[in-house]
C-alpha positions as CSV (number, residue, x, y, z in Angstrom):
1,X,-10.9,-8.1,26.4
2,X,-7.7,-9.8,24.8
3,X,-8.3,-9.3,21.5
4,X,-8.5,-4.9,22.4
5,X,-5.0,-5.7,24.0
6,X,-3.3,-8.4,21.4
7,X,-2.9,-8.0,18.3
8,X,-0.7,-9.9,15.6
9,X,-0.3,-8.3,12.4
10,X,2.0,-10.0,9.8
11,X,3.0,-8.8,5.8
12,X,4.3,-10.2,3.4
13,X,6.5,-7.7,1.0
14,X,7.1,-8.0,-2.4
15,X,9.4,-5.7,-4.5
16,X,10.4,-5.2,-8.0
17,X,13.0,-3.2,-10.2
18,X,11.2,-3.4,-13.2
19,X,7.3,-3.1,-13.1
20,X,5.2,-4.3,-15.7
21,X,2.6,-2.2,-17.5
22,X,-0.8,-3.6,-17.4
23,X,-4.0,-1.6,-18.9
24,X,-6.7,-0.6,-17.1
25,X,-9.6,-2.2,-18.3
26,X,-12.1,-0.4,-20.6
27,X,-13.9,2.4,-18.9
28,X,-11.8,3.4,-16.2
29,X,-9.4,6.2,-15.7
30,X,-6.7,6.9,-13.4
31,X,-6.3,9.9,-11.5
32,X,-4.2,11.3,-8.1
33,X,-6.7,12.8,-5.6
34,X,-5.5,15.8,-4.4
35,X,-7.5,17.1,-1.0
36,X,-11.1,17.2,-2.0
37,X,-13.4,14.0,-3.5
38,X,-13.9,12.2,-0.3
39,X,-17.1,13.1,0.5
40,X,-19.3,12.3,-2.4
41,X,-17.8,9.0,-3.4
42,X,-18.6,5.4,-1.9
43,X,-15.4,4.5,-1.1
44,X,-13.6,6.9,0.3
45,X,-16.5,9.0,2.2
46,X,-16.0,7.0,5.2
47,X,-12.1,7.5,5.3
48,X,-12.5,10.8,4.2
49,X,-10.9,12.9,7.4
50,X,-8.1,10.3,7.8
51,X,-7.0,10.6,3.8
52,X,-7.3,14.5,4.3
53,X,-4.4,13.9,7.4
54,X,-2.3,11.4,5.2
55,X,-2.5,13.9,1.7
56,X,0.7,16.2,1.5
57,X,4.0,15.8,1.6
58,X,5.3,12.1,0.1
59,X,2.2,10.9,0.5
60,X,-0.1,10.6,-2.8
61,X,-3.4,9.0,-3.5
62,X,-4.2,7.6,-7.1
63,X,-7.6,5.7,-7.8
64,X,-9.5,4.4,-10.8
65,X,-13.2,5.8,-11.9
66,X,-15.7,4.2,-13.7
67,X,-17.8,5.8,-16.2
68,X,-20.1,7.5,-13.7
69,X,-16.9,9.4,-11.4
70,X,-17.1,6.8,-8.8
71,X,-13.9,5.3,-7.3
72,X,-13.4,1.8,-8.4
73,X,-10.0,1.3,-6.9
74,X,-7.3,3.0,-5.0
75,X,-4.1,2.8,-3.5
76,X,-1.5,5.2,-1.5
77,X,2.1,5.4,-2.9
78,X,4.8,6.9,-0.8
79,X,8.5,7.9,-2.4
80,X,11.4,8.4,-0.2
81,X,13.1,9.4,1.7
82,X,9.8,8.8,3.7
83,X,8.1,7.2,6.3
84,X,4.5,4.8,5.7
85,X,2.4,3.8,8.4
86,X,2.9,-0.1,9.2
87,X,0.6,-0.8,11.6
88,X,0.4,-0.7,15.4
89,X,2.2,2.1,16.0
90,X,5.3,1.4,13.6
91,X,6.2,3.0,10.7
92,X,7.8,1.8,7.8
93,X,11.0,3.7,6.2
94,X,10.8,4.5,2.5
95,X,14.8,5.4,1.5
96,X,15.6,7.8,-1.4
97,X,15.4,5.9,-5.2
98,X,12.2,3.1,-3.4
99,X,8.5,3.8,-4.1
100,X,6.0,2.0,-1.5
101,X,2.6,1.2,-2.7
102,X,0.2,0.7,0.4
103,X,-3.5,0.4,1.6
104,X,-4.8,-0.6,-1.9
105,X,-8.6,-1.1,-2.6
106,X,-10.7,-2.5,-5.0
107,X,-14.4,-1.6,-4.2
108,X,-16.6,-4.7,-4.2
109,X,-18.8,-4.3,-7.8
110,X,-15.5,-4.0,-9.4
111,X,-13.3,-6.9,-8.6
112,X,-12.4,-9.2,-11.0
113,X,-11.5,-7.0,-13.5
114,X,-8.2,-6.2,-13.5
115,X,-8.2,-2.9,-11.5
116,X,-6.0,-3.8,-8.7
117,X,-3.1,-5.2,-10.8
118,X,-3.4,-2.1,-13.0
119,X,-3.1,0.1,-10.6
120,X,-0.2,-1.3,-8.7
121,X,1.9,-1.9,-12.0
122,X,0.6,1.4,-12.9
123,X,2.1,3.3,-9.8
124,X,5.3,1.4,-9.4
125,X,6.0,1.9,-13.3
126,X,5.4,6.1,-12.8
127,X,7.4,5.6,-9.7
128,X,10.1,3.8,-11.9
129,X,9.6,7.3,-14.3
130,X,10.3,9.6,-11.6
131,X,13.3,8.2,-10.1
132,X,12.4,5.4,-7.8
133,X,14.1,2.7,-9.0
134,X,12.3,-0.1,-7.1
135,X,9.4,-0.4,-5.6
136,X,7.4,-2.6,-2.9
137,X,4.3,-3.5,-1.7
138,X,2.7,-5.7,1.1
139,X,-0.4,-7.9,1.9
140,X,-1.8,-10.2,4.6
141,X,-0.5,-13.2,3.3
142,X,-3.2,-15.2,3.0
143,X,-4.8,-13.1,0.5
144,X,-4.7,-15.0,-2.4
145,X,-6.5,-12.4,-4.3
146,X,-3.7,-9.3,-3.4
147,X,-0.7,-11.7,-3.8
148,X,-2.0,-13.1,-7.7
149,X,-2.7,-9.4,-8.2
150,X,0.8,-8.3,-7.3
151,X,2.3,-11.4,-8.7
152,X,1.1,-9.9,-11.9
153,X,2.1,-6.5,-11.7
154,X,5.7,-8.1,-11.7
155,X,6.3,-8.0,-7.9
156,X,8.2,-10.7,-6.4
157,X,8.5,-12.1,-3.2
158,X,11.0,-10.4,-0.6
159,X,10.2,-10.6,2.8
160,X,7.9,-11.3,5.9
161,X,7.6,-8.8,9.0
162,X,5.1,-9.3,12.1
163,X,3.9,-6.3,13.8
164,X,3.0,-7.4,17.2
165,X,0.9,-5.1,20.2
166,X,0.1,-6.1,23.7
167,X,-1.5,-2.9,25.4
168,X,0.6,0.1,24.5
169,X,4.2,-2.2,23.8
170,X,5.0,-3.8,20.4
171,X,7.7,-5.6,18.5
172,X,8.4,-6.5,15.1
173,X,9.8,-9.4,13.6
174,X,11.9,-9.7,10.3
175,X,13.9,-12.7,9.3
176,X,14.4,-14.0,12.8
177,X,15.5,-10.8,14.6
178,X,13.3,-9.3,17.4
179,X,13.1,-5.5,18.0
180,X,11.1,-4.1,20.9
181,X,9.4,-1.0,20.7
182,X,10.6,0.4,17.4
183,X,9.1,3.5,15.7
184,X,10.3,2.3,12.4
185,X,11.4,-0.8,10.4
186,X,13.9,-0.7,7.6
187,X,13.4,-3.5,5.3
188,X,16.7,-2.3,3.3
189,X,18.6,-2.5,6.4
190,X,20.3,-5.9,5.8
């Protein structure tokens, strides 16, 4: 019953003002999604209705295809002024000129290749194009796998934040300080 009612969430962020550009490998090409495509594909059929709600307004969705059409990868990326979902009822605030890159996938047949790194880099260095001059991204920190793959797509470390929920309440913590029942955090806010 306690793990319905707990729940600890905590991200490590990683930011960069100048993102590297890494190829996709061989094969693959990169495309934004615009509001059709989830039903037919592997990996997004089954979050099809929830992407349709996120699509629209700052809110774009970029993936890699293999040969066949299939999705290989994706990843969300959010330019402010915005607002990103955090997790646990929190939002995170994208200001003006910052580019968020967020809920990244590579689909399993397809890892080790390159695809995730790409595809960050990728959408960071368009972001970068387009006026955002730095962007940021987050992963469970023990996944060595993400944190190489941003490493690589010239991220670098920034900042830790825990989301925590107990029932309906929750509180986030970011270098020390404690706030209760926030609907958004603001990593740029000192």
């Amino acid at each position: 019953m306690w793990q319905r009612l707990w729940r600890h969430d905590r991200r490590a962020f990683f930011r960069t003002d100048r993102p590297s550009r890494v190829p996709a490998p061989a094969g693959y090409r990169l495309d934004e999604i615009a509001s059709n495509g989830f039903d037919d594909d592997p990996l997004l059929a089954r979050r099809g209705q929830r992407f349709r709600e996120r699509l629209g307004g700052p809110h774009r969705l970029f993936r890699y295809t293999d040969e066949h059409g299939t999705t290989a990868a994706y990843a969300w990326l959010t330019e402010g002024p915005a607002t990103a979902p955090l997790g646990s009822h929190v939002r995170l605030r994208v200001p003006e000129g910052i580019a968020y890159v967020w809920d990244c996938r590579t689909a399993d047949d397809h890892r080790g290749r390159g695809l995730y790194t790409a595809l960050v880099a990728g959408l960071a260095a368009g972001a970068a194009e387009h006026g955002s001059g730095t962007a940021m991204i987050c992963c469970d920190p023990d996944n060595e796998a993400s944190r190489r793959g941003i490493l690589a797509a010239g991220f670098g470390p920034w900042q830790t934040v825990d989301v925590y929920r107990l029932g309906p309440l929750h509180a986030v913590r970011r270098g020390g300080r404690w706030k209760i029942q926030p609907s958004e955090v603001d990593l740029f806010d000192g």
